[in-house]
PDB file of N, CA, C and O in Angstrom:
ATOM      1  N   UNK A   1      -7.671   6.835  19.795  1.00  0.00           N
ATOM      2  CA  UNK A   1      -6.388   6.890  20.474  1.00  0.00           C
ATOM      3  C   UNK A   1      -5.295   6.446  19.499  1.00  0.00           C
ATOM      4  O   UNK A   1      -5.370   5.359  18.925  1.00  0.00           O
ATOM      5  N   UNK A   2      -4.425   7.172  19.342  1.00  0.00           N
ATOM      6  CA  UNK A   2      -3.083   7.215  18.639  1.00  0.00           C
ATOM      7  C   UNK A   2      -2.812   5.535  18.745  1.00  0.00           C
ATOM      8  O   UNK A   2      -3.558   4.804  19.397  1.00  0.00           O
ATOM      9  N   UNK A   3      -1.692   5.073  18.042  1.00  0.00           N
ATOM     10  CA  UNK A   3      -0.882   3.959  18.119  1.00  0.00           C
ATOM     11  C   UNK A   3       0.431   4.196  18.384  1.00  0.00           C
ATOM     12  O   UNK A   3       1.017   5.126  17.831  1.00  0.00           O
ATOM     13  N   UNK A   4       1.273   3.058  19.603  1.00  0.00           N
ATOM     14  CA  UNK A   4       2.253   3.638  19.394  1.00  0.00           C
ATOM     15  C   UNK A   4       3.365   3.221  18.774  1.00  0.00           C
ATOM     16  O   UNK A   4       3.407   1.993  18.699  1.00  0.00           O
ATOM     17  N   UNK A   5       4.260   3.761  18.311  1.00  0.00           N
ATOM     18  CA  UNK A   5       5.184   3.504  17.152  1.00  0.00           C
ATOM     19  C   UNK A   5       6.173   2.755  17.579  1.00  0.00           C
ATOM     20  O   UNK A   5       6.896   3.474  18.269  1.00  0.00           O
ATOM     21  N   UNK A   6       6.701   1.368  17.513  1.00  0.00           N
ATOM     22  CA  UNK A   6       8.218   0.890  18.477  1.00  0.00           C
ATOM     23  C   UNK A   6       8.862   0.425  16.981  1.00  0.00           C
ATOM     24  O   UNK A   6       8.419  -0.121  15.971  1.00  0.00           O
ATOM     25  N   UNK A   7      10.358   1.037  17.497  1.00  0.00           N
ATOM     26  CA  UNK A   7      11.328   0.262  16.541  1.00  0.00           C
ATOM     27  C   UNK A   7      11.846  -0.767  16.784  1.00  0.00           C
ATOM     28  O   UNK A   7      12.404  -0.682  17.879  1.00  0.00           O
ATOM     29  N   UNK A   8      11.980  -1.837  16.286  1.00  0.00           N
ATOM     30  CA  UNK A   8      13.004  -3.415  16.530  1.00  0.00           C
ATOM     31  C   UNK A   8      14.389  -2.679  16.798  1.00  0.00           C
ATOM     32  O   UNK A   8      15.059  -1.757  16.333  1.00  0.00           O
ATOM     33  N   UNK A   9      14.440  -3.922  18.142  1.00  0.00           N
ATOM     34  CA  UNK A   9      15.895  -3.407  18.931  1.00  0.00           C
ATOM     35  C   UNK A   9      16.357  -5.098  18.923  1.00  0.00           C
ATOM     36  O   UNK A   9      15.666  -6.004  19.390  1.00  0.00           O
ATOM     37  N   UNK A  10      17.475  -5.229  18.378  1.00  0.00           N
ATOM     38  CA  UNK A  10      18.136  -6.446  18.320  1.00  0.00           C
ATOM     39  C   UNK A  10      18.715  -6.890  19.785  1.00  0.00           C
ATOM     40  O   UNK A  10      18.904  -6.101  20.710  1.00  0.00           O
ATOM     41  N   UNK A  11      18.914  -8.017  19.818  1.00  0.00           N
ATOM     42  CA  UNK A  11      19.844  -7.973  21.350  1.00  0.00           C
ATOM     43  C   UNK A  11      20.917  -7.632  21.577  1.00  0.00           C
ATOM     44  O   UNK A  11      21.415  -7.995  22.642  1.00  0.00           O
ATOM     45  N   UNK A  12      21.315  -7.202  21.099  1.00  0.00           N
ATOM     46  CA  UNK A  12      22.664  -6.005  21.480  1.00  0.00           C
ATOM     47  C   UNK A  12      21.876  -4.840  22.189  1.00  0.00           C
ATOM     48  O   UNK A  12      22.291  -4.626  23.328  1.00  0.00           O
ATOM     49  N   UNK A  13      20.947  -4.125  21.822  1.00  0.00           N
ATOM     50  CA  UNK A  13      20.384  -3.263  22.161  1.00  0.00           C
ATOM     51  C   UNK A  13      19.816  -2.078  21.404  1.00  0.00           C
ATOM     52  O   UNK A  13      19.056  -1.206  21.823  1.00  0.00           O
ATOM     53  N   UNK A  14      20.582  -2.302  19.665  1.00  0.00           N
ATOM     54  CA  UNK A  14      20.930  -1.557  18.432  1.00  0.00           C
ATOM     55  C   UNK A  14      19.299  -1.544  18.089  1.00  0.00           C
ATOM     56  O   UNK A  14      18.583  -2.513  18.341  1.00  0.00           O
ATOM     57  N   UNK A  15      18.772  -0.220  17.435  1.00  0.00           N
ATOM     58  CA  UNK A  15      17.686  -0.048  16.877  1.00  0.00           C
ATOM     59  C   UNK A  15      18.418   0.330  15.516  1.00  0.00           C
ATOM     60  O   UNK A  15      18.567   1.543  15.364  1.00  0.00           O
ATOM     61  N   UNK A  16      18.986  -0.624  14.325  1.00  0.00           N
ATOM     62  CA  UNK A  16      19.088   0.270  13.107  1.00  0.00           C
ATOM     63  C   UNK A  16      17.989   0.596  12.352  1.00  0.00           C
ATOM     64  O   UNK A  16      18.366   0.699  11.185  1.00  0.00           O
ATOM     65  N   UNK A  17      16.650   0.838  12.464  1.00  0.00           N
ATOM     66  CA  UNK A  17      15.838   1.068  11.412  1.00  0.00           C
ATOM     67  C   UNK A  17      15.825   2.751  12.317  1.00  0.00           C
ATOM     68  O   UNK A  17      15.206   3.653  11.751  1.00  0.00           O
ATOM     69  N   UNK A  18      16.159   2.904  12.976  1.00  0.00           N
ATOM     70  CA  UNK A  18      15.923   4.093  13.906  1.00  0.00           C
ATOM     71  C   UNK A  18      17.399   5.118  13.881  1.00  0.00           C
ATOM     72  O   UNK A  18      17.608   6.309  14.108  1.00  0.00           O
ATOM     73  N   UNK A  19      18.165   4.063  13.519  1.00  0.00           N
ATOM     74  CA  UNK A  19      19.947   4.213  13.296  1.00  0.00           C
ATOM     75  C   UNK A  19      19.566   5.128  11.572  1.00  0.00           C
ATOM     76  O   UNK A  19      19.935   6.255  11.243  1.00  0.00           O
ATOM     77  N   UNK A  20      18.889   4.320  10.925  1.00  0.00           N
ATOM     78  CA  UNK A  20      19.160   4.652   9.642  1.00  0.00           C
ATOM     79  C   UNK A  20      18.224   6.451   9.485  1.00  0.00           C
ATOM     80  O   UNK A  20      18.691   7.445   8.929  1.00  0.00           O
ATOM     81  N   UNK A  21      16.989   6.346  10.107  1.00  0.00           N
ATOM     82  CA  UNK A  21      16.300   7.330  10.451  1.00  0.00           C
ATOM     83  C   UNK A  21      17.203   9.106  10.850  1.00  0.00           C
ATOM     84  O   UNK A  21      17.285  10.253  10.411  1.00  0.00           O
ATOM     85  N   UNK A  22      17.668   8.287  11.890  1.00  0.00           N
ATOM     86  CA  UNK A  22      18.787   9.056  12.104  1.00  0.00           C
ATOM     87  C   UNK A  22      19.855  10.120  10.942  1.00  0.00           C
ATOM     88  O   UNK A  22      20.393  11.226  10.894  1.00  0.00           O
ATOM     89  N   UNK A  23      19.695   9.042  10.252  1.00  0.00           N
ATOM     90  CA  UNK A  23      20.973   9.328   9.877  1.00  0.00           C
ATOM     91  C   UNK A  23      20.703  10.237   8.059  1.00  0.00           C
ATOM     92  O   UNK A  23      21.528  10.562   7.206  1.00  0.00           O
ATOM     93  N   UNK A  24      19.032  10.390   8.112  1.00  0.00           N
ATOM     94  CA  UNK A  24      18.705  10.916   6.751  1.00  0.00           C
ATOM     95  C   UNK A  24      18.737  12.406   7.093  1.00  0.00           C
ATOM     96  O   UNK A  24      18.677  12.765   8.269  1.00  0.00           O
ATOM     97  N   UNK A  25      18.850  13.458   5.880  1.00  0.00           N
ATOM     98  CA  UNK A  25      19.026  14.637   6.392  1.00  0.00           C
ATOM     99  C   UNK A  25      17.963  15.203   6.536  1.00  0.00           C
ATOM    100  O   UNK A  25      16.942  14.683   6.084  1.00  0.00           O
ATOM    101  N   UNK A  26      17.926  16.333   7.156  1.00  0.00           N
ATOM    102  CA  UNK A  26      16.675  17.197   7.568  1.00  0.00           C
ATOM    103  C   UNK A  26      15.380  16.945   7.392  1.00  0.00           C
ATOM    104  O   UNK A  26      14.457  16.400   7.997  1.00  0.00           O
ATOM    105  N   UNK A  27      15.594  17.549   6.301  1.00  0.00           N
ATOM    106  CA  UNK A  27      14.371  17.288   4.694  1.00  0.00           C
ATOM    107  C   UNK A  27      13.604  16.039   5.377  1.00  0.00           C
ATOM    108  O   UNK A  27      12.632  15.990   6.132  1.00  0.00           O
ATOM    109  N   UNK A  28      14.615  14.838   4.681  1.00  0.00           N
ATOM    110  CA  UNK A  28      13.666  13.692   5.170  1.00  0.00           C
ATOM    111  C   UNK A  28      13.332  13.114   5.717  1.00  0.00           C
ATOM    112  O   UNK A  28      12.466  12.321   5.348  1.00  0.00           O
ATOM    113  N   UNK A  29      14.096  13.165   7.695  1.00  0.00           N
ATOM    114  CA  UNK A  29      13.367  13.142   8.294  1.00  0.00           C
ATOM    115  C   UNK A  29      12.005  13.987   9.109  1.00  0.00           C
ATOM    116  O   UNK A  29      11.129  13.594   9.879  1.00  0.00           O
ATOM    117  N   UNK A  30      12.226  14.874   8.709  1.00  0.00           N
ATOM    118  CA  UNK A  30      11.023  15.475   9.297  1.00  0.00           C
ATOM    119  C   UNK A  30       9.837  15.139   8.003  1.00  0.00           C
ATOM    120  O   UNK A  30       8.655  15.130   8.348  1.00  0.00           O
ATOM    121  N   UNK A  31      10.054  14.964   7.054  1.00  0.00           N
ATOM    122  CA  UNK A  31       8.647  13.952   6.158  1.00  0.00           C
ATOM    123  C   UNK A  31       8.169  12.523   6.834  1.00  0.00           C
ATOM    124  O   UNK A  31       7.055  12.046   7.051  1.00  0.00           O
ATOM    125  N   UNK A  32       9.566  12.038   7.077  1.00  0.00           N
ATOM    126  CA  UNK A  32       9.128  10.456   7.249  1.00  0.00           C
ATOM    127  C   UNK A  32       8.985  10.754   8.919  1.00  0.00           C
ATOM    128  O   UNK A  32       9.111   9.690   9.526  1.00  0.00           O
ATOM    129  N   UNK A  33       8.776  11.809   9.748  1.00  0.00           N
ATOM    130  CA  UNK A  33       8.405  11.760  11.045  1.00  0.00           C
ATOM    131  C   UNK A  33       7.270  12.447  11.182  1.00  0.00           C
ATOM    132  O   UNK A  33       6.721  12.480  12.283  1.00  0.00           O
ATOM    133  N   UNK A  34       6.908  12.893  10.439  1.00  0.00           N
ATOM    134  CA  UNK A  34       5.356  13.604  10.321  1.00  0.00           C
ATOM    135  C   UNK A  34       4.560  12.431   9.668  1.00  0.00           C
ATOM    136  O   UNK A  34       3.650  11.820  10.229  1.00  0.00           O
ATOM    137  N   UNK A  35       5.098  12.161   8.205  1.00  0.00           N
ATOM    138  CA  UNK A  35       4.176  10.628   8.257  1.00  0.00           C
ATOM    139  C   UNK A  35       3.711   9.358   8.937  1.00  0.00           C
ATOM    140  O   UNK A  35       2.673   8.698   8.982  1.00  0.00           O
ATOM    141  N   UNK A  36       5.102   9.294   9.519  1.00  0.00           N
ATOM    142  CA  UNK A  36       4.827   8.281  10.709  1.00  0.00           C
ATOM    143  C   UNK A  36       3.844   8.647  12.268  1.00  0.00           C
ATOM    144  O   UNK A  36       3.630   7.943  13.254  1.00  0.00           O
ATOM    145  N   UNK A  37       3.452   9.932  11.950  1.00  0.00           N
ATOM    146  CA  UNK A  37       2.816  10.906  13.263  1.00  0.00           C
ATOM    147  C   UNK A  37       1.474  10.633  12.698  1.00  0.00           C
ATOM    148  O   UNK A  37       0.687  10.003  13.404  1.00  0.00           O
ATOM    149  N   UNK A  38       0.953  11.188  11.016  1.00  0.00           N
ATOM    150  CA  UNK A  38       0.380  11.649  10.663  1.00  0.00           C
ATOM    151  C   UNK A  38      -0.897  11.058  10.094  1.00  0.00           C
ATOM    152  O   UNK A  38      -2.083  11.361   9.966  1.00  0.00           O
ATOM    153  N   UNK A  39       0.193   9.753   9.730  1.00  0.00           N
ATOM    154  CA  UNK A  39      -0.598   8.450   9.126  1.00  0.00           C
ATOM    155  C   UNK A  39      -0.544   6.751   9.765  1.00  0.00           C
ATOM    156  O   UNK A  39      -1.521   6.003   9.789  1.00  0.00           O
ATOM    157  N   UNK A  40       0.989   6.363  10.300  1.00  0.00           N
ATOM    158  CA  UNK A  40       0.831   5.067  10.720  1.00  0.00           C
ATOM    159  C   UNK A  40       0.791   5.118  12.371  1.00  0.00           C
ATOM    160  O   UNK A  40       0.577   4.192  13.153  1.00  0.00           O
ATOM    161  N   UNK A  41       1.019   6.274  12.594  1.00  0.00           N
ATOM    162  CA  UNK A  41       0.632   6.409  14.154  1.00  0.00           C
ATOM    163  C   UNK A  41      -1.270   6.273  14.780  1.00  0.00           C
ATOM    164  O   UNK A  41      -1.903   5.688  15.659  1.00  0.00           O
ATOM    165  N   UNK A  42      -1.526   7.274  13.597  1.00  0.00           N
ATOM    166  CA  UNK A  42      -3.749   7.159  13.389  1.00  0.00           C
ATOM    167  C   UNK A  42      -3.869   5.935  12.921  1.00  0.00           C
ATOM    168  O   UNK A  42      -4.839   5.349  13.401  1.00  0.00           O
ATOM    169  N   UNK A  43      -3.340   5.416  12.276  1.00  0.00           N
ATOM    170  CA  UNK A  43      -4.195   3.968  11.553  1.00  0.00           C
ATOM    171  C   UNK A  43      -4.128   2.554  11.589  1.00  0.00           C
ATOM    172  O   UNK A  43      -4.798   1.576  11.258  1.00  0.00           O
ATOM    173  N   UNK A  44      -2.626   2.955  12.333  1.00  0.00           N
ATOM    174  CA  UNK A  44      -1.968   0.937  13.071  1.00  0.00           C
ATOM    175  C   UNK A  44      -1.747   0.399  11.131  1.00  0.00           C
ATOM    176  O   UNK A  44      -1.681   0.969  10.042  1.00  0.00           O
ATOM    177  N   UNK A  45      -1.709  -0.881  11.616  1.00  0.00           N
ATOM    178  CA  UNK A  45      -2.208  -1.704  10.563  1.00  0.00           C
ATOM    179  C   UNK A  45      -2.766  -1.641   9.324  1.00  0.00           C
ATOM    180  O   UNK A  45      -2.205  -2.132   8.344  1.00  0.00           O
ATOM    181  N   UNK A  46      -3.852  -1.064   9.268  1.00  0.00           N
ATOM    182  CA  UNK A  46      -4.877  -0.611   8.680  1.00  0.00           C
ATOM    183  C   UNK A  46      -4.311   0.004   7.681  1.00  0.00           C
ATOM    184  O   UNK A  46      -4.638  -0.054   6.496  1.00  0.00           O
ATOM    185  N   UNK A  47      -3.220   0.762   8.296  1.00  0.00           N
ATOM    186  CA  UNK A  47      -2.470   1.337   6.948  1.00  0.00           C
ATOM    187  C   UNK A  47      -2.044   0.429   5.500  1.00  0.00           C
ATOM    188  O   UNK A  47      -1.981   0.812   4.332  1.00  0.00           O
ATOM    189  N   UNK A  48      -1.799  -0.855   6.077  1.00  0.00           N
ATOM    190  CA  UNK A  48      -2.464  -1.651   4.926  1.00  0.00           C
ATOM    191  C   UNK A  48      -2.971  -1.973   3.780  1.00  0.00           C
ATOM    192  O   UNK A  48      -2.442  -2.468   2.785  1.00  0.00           O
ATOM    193  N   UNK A  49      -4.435  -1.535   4.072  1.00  0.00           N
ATOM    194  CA  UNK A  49      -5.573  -1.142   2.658  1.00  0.00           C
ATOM    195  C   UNK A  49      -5.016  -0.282   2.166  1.00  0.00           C
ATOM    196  O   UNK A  49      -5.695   0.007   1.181  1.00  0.00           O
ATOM    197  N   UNK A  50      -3.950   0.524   2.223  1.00  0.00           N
ATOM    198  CA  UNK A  50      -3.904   1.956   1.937  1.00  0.00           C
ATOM    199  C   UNK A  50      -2.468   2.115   0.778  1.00  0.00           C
ATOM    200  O   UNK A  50      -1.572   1.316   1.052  1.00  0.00           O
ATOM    201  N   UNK A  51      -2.267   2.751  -0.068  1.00  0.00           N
ATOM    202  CA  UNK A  51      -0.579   2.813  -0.653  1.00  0.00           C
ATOM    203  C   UNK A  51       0.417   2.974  -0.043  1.00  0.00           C
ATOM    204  O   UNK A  51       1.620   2.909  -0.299  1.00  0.00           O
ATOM    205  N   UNK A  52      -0.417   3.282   1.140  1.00  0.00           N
ATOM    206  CA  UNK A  52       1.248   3.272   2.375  1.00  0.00           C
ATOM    207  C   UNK A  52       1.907   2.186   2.892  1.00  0.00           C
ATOM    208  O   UNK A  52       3.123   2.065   3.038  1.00  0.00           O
ATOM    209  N   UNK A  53       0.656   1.059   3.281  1.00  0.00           N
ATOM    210  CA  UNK A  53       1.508  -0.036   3.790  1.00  0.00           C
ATOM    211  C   UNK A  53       1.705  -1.686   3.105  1.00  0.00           C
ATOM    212  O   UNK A  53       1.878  -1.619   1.888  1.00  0.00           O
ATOM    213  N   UNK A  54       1.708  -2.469   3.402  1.00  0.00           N
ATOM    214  CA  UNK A  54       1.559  -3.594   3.095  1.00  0.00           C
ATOM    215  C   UNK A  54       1.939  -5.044   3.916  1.00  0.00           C
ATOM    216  O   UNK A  54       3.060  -5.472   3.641  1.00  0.00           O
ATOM    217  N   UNK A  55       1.334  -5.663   4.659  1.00  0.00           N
ATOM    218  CA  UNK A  55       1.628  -6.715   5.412  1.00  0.00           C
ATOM    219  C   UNK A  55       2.254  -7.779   4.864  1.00  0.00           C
ATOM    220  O   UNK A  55       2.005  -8.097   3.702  1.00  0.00           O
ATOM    221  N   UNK A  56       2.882  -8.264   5.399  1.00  0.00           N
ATOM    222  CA  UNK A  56       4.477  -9.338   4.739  1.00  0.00           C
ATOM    223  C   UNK A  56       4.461 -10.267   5.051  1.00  0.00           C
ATOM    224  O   UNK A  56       5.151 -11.089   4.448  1.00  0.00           O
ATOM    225  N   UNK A  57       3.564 -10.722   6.314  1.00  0.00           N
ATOM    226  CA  UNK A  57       3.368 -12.181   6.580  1.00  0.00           C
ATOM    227  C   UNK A  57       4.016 -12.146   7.857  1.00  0.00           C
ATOM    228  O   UNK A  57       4.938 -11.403   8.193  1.00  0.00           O
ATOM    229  N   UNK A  58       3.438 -13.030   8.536  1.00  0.00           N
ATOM    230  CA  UNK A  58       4.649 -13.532   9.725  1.00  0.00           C
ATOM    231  C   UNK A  58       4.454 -12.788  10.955  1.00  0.00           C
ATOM    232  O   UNK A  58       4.987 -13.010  12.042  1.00  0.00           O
ATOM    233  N   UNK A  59       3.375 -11.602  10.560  1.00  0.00           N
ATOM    234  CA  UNK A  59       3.182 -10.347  11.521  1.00  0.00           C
ATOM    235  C   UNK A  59       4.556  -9.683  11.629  1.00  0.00           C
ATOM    236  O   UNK A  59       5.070  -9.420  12.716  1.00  0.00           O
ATOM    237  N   UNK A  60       5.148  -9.415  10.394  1.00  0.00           N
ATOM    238  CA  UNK A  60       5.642  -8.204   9.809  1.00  0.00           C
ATOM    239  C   UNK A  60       4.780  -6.961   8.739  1.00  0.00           C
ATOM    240  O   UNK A  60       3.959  -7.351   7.909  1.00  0.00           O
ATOM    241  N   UNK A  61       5.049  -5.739   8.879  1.00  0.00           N
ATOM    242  CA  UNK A  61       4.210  -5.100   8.036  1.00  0.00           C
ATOM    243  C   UNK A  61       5.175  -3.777   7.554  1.00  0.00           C
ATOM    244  O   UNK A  61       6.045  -3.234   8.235  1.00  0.00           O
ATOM    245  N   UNK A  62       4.865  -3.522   6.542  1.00  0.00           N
ATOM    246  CA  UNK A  62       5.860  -2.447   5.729  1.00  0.00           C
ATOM    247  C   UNK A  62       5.322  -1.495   5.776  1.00  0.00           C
ATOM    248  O   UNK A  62       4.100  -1.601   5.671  1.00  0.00           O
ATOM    249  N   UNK A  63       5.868  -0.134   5.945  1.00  0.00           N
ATOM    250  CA  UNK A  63       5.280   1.458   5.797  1.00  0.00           C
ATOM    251  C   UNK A  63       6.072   2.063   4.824  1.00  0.00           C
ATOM    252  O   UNK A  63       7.285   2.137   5.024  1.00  0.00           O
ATOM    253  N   UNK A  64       5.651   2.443   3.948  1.00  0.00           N
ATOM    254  CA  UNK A  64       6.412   2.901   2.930  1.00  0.00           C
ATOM    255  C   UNK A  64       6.071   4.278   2.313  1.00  0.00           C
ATOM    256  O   UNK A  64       4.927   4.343   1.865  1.00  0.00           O
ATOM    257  N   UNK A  65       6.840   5.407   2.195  1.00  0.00           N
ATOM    258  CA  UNK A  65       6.340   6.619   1.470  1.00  0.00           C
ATOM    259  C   UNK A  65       6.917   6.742  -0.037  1.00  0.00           C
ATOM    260  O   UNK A  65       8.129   6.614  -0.209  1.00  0.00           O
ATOM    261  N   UNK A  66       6.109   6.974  -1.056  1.00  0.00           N
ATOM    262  CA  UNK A  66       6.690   6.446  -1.932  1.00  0.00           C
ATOM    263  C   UNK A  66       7.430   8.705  -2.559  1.00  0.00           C
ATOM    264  O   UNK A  66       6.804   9.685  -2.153  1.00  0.00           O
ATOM    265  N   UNK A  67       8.313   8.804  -3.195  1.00  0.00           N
ATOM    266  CA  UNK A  67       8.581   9.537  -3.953  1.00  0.00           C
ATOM    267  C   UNK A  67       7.714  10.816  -4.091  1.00  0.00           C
ATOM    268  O   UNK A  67       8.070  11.918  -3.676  1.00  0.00           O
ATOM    269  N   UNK A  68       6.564  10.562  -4.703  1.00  0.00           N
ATOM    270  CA  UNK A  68       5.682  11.892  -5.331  1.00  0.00           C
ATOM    271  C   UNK A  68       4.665  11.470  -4.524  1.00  0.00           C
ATOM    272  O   UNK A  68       3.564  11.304  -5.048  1.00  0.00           O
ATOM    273  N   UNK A  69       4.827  11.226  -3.166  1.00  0.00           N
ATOM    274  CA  UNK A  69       3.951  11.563  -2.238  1.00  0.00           C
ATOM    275  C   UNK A  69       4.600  12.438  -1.467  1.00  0.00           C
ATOM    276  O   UNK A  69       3.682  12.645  -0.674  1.00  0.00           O
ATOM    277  N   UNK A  70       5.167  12.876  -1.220  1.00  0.00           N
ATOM    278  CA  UNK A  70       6.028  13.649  -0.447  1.00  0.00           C
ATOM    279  C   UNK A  70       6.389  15.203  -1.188  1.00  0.00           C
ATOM    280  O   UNK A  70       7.134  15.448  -2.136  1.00  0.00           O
ATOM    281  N   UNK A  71       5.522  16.146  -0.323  1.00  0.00           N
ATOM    282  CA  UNK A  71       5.910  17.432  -1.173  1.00  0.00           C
ATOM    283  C   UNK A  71       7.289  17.907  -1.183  1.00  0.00           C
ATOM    284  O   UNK A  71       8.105  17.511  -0.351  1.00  0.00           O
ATOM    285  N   UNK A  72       7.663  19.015  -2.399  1.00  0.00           N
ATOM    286  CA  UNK A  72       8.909  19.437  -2.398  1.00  0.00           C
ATOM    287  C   UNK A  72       9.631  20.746  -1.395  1.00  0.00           C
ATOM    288  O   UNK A  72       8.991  21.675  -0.900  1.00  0.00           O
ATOM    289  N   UNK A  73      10.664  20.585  -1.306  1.00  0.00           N
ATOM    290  CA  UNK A  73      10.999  21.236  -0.307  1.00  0.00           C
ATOM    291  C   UNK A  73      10.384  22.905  -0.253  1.00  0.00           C
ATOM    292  O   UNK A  73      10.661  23.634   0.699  1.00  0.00           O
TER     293      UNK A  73
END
Protein backbone atom coordinates (compact mmCIF):
# COMPACT_ATOMS: atom_id res chain seq x y z
CA UNK A 1 0.00 0.00 0.00
CA UNK A 2 1.17 3.39 -1.25
CA UNK A 3 2.26 6.11 1.42
CA UNK A 4 0.69 9.11 1.74
CA UNK A 5 2.43 12.24 0.85
CA UNK A 6 1.47 15.49 3.36
CA UNK A 7 3.03 18.84 3.01
CA UNK A 8 3.83 21.06 6.29
CA UNK A 9 1.13 23.65 6.66
CA UNK A 10 2.24 26.39 9.10
CA UNK A 11 -0.45 27.98 11.25
CA UNK A 12 -1.54 30.44 9.09
CA UNK A 13 -2.62 27.70 6.96
CA UNK A 14 0.35 28.36 4.17
CA UNK A 15 1.88 25.10 2.66
CA UNK A 16 5.16 26.82 1.07
CA UNK A 17 7.01 23.68 0.19
CA UNK A 18 3.78 23.04 -1.94
CA UNK A 19 3.75 27.03 -2.71
CA UNK A 20 7.20 26.57 -4.13
CA UNK A 21 6.10 23.26 -6.09
CA UNK A 22 3.68 25.27 -7.52
CA UNK A 23 5.40 27.61 -8.70
CA UNK A 24 8.25 25.46 -10.87
CA UNK A 25 7.50 25.23 -14.54
CA UNK A 26 6.00 22.40 -16.34
CA UNK A 27 9.04 20.42 -17.01
CA UNK A 28 9.70 20.24 -13.38
CA UNK A 29 6.93 19.71 -11.89
CA UNK A 30 5.66 16.94 -13.52
CA UNK A 31 9.41 15.17 -12.74
CA UNK A 32 9.29 16.07 -9.16
CA UNK A 33 5.43 14.76 -9.17
CA UNK A 34 6.04 11.55 -10.78
CA UNK A 35 9.01 11.07 -8.44
CA UNK A 36 7.25 11.82 -5.56
CA UNK A 37 4.38 9.17 -7.04
CA UNK A 38 6.99 6.93 -8.24
CA UNK A 39 9.49 6.63 -5.55
CA UNK A 40 8.72 8.39 -2.04
CA UNK A 41 5.11 7.63 -2.26
CA UNK A 42 6.26 3.29 -2.68
CA UNK A 43 8.97 3.54 -0.16
CA UNK A 44 8.06 6.04 2.90
CA UNK A 45 11.21 6.47 4.68
CA UNK A 46 13.08 3.88 3.40
CA UNK A 47 13.83 6.12 0.75
CA UNK A 48 16.58 6.80 2.98
CA UNK A 49 19.04 3.90 2.19
CA UNK A 50 18.61 5.14 -1.16
CA UNK A 51 20.35 8.54 -3.14
CA UNK A 52 17.08 9.95 -2.88
CA UNK A 53 16.63 10.57 0.64
CA UNK A 54 18.28 11.24 3.80
CA UNK A 55 16.95 11.55 7.44
CA UNK A 56 17.92 14.83 9.38
CA UNK A 57 17.13 13.99 12.76
CA UNK A 58 14.34 15.13 14.83
CA UNK A 59 11.96 13.01 12.52
CA UNK A 60 12.62 15.27 9.69
CA UNK A 61 13.64 13.57 6.39
CA UNK A 62 14.84 15.02 2.99
CA UNK A 63 13.76 13.83 -0.62
CA UNK A 64 15.91 15.02 -2.97
CA UNK A 65 16.26 14.53 -6.92
CA UNK A 66 19.48 15.25 -7.82
CA UNK A 67 20.26 16.84 -11.57
CA UNK A 68 21.32 13.77 -13.87
CA UNK A 69 18.73 11.80 -12.43
CA UNK A 70 16.15 13.33 -14.12
CA UNK A 71 15.79 12.70 -17.90
CA UNK A 72 15.95 15.46 -20.52
CA UNK A 73 13.16 17.02 -21.85
Amino acid sequence: MPYEIEFYEDDSGSKPCLEWVRGLDVRKRRVLGTALREILQQQGISVCGSPFGKQLGGGLFEFRLREENVPPP
